[in-house]
N, C-alpha and C positions, 0 to 999 in steps of 0.2 A: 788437639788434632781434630780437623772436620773430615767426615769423610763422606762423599756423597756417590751413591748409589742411583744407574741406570738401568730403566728396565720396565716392569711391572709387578704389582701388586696383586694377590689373585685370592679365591677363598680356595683353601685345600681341605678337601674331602680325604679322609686317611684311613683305608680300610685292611684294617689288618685279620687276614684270613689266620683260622684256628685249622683249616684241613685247608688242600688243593682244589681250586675251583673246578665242580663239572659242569661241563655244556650241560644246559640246558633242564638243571637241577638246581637246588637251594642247599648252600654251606653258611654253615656259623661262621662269626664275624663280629670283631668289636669296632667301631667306627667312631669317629670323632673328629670336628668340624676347626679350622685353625684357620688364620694367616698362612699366607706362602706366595711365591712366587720367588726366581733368583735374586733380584735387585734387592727385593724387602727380606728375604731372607738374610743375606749379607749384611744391610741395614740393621737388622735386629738382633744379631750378635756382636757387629762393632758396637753397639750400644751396651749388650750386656758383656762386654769386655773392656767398659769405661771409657770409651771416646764417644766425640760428638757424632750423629748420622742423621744425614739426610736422606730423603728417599726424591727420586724425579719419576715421575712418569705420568699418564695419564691414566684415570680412575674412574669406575661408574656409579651414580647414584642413586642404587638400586638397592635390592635387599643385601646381594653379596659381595656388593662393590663395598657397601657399610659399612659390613660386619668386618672383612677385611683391613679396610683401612681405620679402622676403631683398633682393631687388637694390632695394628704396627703402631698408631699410634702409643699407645698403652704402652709398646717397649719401650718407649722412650725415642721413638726415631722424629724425626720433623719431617713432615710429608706436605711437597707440591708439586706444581702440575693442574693442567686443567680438566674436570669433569666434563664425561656427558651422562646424560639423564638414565640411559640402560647400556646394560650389555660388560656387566662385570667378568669379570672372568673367573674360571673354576678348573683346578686340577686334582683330579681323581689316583691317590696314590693307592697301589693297592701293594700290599706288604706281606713277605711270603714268611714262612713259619721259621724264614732263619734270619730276619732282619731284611733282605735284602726286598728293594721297589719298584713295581714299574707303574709308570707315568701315562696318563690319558688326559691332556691340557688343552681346554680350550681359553685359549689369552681376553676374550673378548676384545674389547675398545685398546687397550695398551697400543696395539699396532698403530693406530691410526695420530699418534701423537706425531705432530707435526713441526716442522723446526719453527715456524712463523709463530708458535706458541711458547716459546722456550726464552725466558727471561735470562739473562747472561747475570746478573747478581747471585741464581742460584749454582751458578758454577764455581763462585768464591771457595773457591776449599782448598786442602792440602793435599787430597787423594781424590778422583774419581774412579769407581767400581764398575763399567759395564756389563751388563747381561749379553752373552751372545744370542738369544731371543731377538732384540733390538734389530739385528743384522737381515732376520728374515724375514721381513716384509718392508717394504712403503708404506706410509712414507714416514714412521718409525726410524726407518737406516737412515734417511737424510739427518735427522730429529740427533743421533746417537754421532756421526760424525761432528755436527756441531757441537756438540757438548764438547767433544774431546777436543775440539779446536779451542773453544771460550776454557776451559779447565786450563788447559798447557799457557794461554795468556796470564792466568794467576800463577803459574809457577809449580801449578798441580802435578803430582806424578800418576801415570793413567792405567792398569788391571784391566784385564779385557779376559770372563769366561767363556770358554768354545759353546756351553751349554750344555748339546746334543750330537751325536752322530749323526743323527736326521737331520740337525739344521747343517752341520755342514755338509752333508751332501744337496741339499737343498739349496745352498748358495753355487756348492761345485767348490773342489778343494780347491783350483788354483784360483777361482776368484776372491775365496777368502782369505787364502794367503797374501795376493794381491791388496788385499783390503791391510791386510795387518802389516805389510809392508807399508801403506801410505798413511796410517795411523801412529808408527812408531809406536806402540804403547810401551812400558816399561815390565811387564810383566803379563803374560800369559797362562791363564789354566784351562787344564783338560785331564779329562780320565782318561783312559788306554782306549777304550773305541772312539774317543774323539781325537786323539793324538795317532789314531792310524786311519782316521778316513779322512786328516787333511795331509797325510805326510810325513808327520816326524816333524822336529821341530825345526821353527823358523827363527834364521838368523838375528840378532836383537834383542829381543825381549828375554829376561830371567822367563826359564820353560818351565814349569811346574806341574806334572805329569802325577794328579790324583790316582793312588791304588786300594781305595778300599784297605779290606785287611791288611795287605800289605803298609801299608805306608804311602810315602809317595818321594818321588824324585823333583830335584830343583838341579834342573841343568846336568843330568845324570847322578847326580851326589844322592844317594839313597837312603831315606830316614823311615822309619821301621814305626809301625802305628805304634799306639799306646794300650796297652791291656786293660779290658774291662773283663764286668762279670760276666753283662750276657751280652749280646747284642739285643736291642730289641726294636730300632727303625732304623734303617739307614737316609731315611729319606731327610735331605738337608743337611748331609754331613761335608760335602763337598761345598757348600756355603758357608758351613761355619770355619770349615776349615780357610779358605781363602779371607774371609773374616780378621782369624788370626794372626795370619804371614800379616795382610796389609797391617796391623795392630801390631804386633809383635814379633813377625818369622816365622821361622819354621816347630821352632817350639812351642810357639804358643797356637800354631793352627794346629798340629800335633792334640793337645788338649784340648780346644773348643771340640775338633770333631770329635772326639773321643766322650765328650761330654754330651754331645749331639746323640748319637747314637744306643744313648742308655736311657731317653724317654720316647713319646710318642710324639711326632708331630716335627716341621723341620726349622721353628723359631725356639728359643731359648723357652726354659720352663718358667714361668711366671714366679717372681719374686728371688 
Protein backbone atom coordinates (compact mmCIF):
# COMPACT_ATOMS: atom_id res chain seq x y z
CA UNK A 1 0.00 0.00 0.00
CA UNK A 2 1.46 3.60 -1.09
CA UNK A 3 0.14 6.32 0.74
CA UNK A 4 0.70 9.73 -0.02
CA UNK A 5 0.45 12.57 2.06
CA UNK A 6 -0.53 16.47 1.26
CA UNK A 7 0.46 19.30 2.90
CA UNK A 8 3.68 20.52 4.46
CA UNK A 9 6.75 19.68 6.36
CA UNK A 10 7.85 22.02 9.14
CA UNK A 11 10.70 22.00 12.13
CA UNK A 12 8.66 21.70 15.44
CA UNK A 13 9.84 23.43 18.37
CA UNK A 14 8.15 21.31 21.45
CA UNK A 15 8.18 22.98 24.62
CA UNK A 16 7.09 21.39 27.31
CA UNK A 17 6.30 23.72 30.40
CA UNK A 18 7.25 22.07 34.06
CA UNK A 19 4.80 25.28 35.75
CA UNK A 20 2.16 27.73 33.82
CA UNK A 21 3.71 30.28 31.82
CA UNK A 22 3.79 33.97 33.44
CA UNK A 23 3.68 37.18 31.41
CA UNK A 24 6.35 38.61 31.47
CA UNK A 25 8.59 36.29 33.69
CA UNK A 26 11.00 33.19 33.15
CA UNK A 27 9.56 29.22 33.71
CA UNK A 28 11.45 26.05 33.54
CA UNK A 29 11.03 24.08 30.54
CA UNK A 30 12.40 21.17 28.62
CA UNK A 31 12.41 21.65 24.80
CA UNK A 32 13.32 19.73 22.03
CA UNK A 33 13.62 20.20 18.33
CA UNK A 34 11.62 17.45 15.68
CA UNK A 35 9.92 17.13 12.46
CA UNK A 36 6.37 18.08 12.26
CA UNK A 37 3.93 19.45 10.37
CA UNK A 38 0.23 17.52 9.44
CA UNK A 39 1.03 15.85 6.01
CA UNK A 40 4.72 14.56 7.33
CA UNK A 41 3.42 13.79 10.36
CA UNK A 42 0.74 11.36 8.97
CA UNK A 43 3.59 10.39 6.56
CA UNK A 44 5.80 9.30 9.29
CA UNK A 45 3.49 6.96 10.97
CA UNK A 46 2.07 5.30 7.83
CA UNK A 47 5.64 4.47 7.53
CA UNK A 48 6.17 3.39 11.10
CA UNK A 49 2.98 1.23 10.80
CA UNK A 50 4.71 -0.66 7.78
CA UNK A 51 3.32 0.82 4.59
CA UNK A 52 4.89 2.71 1.96
CA UNK A 53 4.62 7.08 2.41
CA UNK A 54 5.21 9.61 0.42
CA UNK A 55 5.31 13.06 1.44
CA UNK A 56 4.09 16.15 -1.31
CA UNK A 57 4.69 19.37 -0.67
CA UNK A 58 6.87 22.21 -1.08
CA UNK A 59 10.15 22.72 1.18
CA UNK A 60 12.95 25.21 2.08
CA UNK A 61 16.57 24.92 1.85
CA UNK A 62 17.51 26.44 4.69
CA UNK A 63 18.79 25.59 8.14
CA UNK A 64 15.06 24.32 9.15
CA UNK A 65 13.64 23.40 6.05
CA UNK A 66 16.91 20.70 6.33
CA UNK A 67 16.69 19.55 9.55
CA UNK A 68 13.10 18.79 8.82
CA UNK A 69 13.06 17.11 5.96
CA UNK A 70 16.26 14.97 6.88
CA UNK A 71 14.35 13.62 10.12
CA UNK A 72 11.00 12.74 7.71
CA UNK A 73 13.27 11.34 5.59
CA UNK A 74 15.06 9.20 8.29
CA UNK A 75 11.24 7.70 9.01
CA UNK A 76 11.34 6.20 6.03
CA UNK A 77 8.87 8.48 4.27
CA UNK A 78 9.87 9.57 0.31
CA UNK A 79 9.81 13.18 0.03
CA UNK A 80 8.90 15.50 -3.16
CA UNK A 81 8.07 18.56 -4.29
CA UNK A 82 9.89 21.51 -5.26
CA UNK A 83 12.34 23.74 -3.03
CA UNK A 84 12.89 27.27 -2.47
CA UNK A 85 16.19 28.50 -1.20
CA UNK A 86 14.48 30.26 2.53
CA UNK A 87 11.57 30.44 4.38
CA UNK A 88 11.07 26.89 6.20
CA UNK A 89 8.64 26.73 8.37
CA UNK A 90 8.50 26.30 12.13
CA UNK A 91 5.74 25.34 14.67
CA UNK A 92 6.08 26.30 18.31
CA UNK A 93 4.18 23.54 20.39
CA UNK A 94 4.05 24.57 23.72
CA UNK A 95 2.81 21.50 26.07
CA UNK A 96 0.91 22.05 29.36
CA UNK A 97 1.69 19.97 32.57
CA UNK A 98 -1.03 17.40 31.56
CA UNK A 99 -0.17 16.58 28.08
CA UNK A 100 -2.31 18.77 26.36
CA UNK A 101 -0.75 21.63 23.29
CA UNK A 102 -1.13 24.68 21.87
CA UNK A 103 0.16 25.46 18.51
CA UNK A 104 2.00 28.80 17.18
CA UNK A 105 2.86 27.87 13.24
CA UNK A 106 4.38 29.71 10.90
CA UNK A 107 4.08 27.28 7.55
CA UNK A 108 6.66 29.35 5.76
CA UNK A 109 6.96 28.55 1.70
CA UNK A 110 4.38 25.23 2.00
CA UNK A 111 1.71 27.79 1.03
CA UNK A 112 3.09 28.96 -2.03
CA UNK A 113 3.18 25.34 -3.84
CA UNK A 114 1.75 25.69 -6.94
CA UNK A 115 -0.23 23.35 -9.06
CA UNK A 116 1.96 24.12 -12.36
CA UNK A 117 4.71 22.32 -9.99
CA UNK A 118 2.91 19.17 -9.23
CA UNK A 119 4.11 16.11 -11.33
CA UNK A 120 0.90 13.79 -11.82
CA UNK A 121 3.38 10.35 -11.28
CA UNK A 122 3.63 11.53 -7.80
CA UNK A 123 -0.13 10.89 -7.30
CA UNK A 124 0.32 7.14 -8.35
CA UNK A 125 -0.85 5.80 -5.08
CA UNK A 126 -3.51 3.78 -3.31
CA UNK A 127 -4.52 6.55 -0.67
CA UNK A 128 -4.00 10.28 -0.68
CA UNK A 129 -3.78 12.05 2.90
CA UNK A 130 -4.63 15.78 2.73
CA UNK A 131 -3.67 18.52 5.21
CA UNK A 132 -6.59 20.92 5.76
CA UNK A 133 -3.64 23.64 6.01
CA UNK A 134 -3.47 23.17 2.13
CA UNK A 135 -7.06 24.72 1.97
CA UNK A 136 -6.06 28.11 3.54
CA UNK A 137 -4.09 29.86 1.30
CA UNK A 138 -3.20 30.32 -2.53
CA UNK A 139 -2.15 29.11 -4.41
CA UNK A 140 -1.52 25.92 -2.30
CA UNK A 141 -5.66 25.17 -2.50
CA UNK A 142 -5.34 25.33 -6.24
CA UNK A 143 -2.03 22.89 -5.88
CA UNK A 144 -4.34 20.43 -3.19
CA UNK A 145 -7.45 20.29 -5.47
CA UNK A 146 -5.27 18.96 -8.08
CA UNK A 147 -3.81 16.36 -6.43
CA UNK A 148 -7.17 14.94 -5.34
CA UNK A 149 -8.30 15.11 -9.04
CA UNK A 150 -4.73 13.14 -10.53
CA UNK A 151 -5.15 10.70 -7.06
CA UNK A 152 -8.96 9.75 -7.87
CA UNK A 153 -7.48 9.11 -11.91
CA UNK A 154 -5.22 6.15 -10.15
CA UNK A 155 -8.13 4.73 -8.36
CA UNK A 156 -6.74 6.40 -5.15
CA UNK A 157 -9.22 6.71 -2.12
CA UNK A 158 -8.86 10.48 -0.73
CA UNK A 159 -8.88 11.60 3.71
CA UNK A 160 -9.11 15.01 3.94
CA UNK A 161 -8.17 16.68 7.83
CA UNK A 162 -10.15 19.76 8.89
CA UNK A 163 -6.69 20.79 10.60
CA UNK A 164 -7.88 23.80 12.81
CA UNK A 165 -10.73 25.66 14.03
CA UNK A 166 -9.13 28.76 12.66
CA UNK A 167 -8.50 27.42 9.33
CA UNK A 168 -12.04 26.60 9.04
CA UNK A 169 -13.29 29.78 10.02
CA UNK A 170 -10.75 31.19 8.00
CA UNK A 171 -12.10 29.72 4.74
CA UNK A 172 -15.89 30.36 6.27
CA UNK A 173 -17.82 27.06 7.21
CA UNK A 174 -20.13 26.93 4.25
CA UNK A 175 -17.29 27.54 1.76
CA UNK A 176 -15.51 24.75 3.11
CA UNK A 177 -18.18 22.48 3.29
CA UNK A 178 -18.81 23.58 -0.33
CA UNK A 179 -15.18 22.63 -1.07
CA UNK A 180 -15.70 19.12 0.60
CA UNK A 181 -18.87 18.60 -1.21
CA UNK A 182 -17.05 19.16 -4.77
CA UNK A 183 -13.89 17.06 -3.67
CA UNK A 184 -16.00 13.90 -2.69
CA UNK A 185 -13.24 12.79 -0.38
CA UNK A 186 -14.03 9.41 1.08
CA UNK A 187 -13.30 10.15 4.44
CA UNK A 188 -13.06 13.26 6.76
CA UNK A 189 -11.28 14.14 10.21
CA UNK A 190 -11.74 16.61 12.77
CA UNK A 191 -11.78 17.07 16.51
CA UNK A 192 -14.87 18.54 18.36
CA UNK A 193 -13.82 22.42 17.79
CA UNK A 194 -13.42 21.72 14.24
CA UNK A 195 -16.39 19.52 13.80
CA UNK A 196 -18.44 22.53 15.39
CA UNK A 197 -17.25 25.57 13.56
CA UNK A 198 -18.00 23.87 10.15
CA UNK A 199 -21.30 22.28 11.27
CA UNK A 200 -21.53 18.90 12.09
CA UNK A 201 -20.98 16.53 9.62
CA UNK A 202 -21.21 16.63 5.97
CA UNK A 203 -23.15 14.15 3.95
CA UNK A 204 -20.55 11.47 2.16
CA UNK A 205 -17.59 11.17 3.54
CA UNK A 206 -16.95 8.26 6.63
CA UNK A 207 -16.99 11.40 9.66
CA UNK A 208 -14.33 10.74 12.03
CA UNK A 209 -14.73 13.08 14.83
CA UNK A 210 -11.27 13.07 17.03
CA UNK A 211 -11.81 13.16 21.09
CA UNK A 212 -8.79 13.20 22.68
CA UNK A 213 -9.28 11.20 25.95
CA UNK A 214 -12.17 10.23 25.03
CA UNK A 215 -11.81 8.44 21.84
CA UNK A 216 -13.34 9.22 18.87
CA UNK A 217 -16.57 8.67 16.77
CA UNK A 218 -16.75 7.29 13.04
CA UNK A 219 -20.09 8.32 11.81
CA UNK A 220 -21.44 8.50 15.43
CA UNK A 221 -20.31 4.85 16.41
CA UNK A 222 -18.27 5.66 19.55
CA UNK A 223 -14.71 4.04 20.17
CA UNK A 224 -13.21 4.67 23.60
CA UNK A 225 -9.34 5.59 23.67
CA UNK A 226 -6.87 3.21 24.80
CA UNK A 227 -5.26 3.41 28.25
CA UNK A 228 -1.84 4.51 28.93
CA UNK A 229 0.28 5.29 31.86
CA UNK A 230 0.65 8.91 31.61
CA UNK A 231 -0.03 11.13 29.23
CA UNK A 232 2.94 13.01 28.26
CA UNK A 233 2.34 15.07 24.54
CA UNK A 234 -0.46 15.22 22.85
CA UNK A 235 0.87 16.93 20.21
CA UNK A 236 0.55 14.69 16.84
CA UNK A 237 -1.87 12.17 18.27
CA UNK A 238 -4.56 13.24 15.95
CA UNK A 239 -2.05 12.37 12.99
CA UNK A 240 -1.10 9.25 14.21
CA UNK A 241 -4.27 8.44 14.70
CA UNK A 242 -5.65 9.15 11.11
CA UNK A 243 -2.48 7.38 10.19
CA UNK A 244 -3.86 4.33 11.60
CA UNK A 245 -7.73 4.22 10.36
CA UNK A 246 -6.10 5.02 6.66
CA UNK A 247 -3.55 1.72 7.50
CA UNK A 248 -5.64 -0.22 9.54
CA UNK A 249 -9.31 1.43 11.05
CA UNK A 250 -10.28 2.29 13.71
CA UNK A 251 -8.30 -0.13 15.90
CA UNK A 252 -5.19 0.38 14.75
CA UNK A 253 -5.60 4.50 14.82
CA UNK A 254 -6.88 3.66 18.41
CA UNK A 255 -3.15 2.33 19.05
CA UNK A 256 -0.82 4.63 16.95
CA UNK A 257 -2.50 7.55 18.98
CA UNK A 258 -2.16 6.04 22.10
CA UNK A 259 1.42 5.16 21.23
CA UNK A 260 1.80 8.97 20.15
CA UNK A 261 0.99 10.40 23.12
CA UNK A 262 3.39 8.52 25.65
CA UNK A 263 6.60 10.25 24.06
CA UNK A 264 7.69 13.61 23.28
CA UNK A 265 7.37 15.16 19.87
CA UNK A 266 4.47 14.38 17.18
CA UNK A 267 6.47 11.79 14.62
CA UNK A 268 7.03 8.15 15.74
CA UNK A 269 9.93 7.59 18.28
CA UNK A 270 13.10 6.62 16.28
CA UNK A 271 13.79 3.04 15.76
Amino acid sequence: MLVCTFGDVLLDVVVRLDRPLVMGADVPARTQIAAGGQAANVAAWVAALGEHARFIGKRADDDAGRLAAAALAASGVEIVGPSAPAGGGVVVSLVGLGGDRTLASDRGVAADLQAGEIEPAWLECDHLHVSGYAFAAEPIRDAAVLAVSLAREHGARVSLDLAASTVVESIGPADFRALLARLAPDAVFCNEDEDDAIGGRVAGPTWIVKRGRRGASVDGDEHPALLVAAVVDATGAGDAFAAGWIVGGVTLALEAAARCITKVGAMPAAG
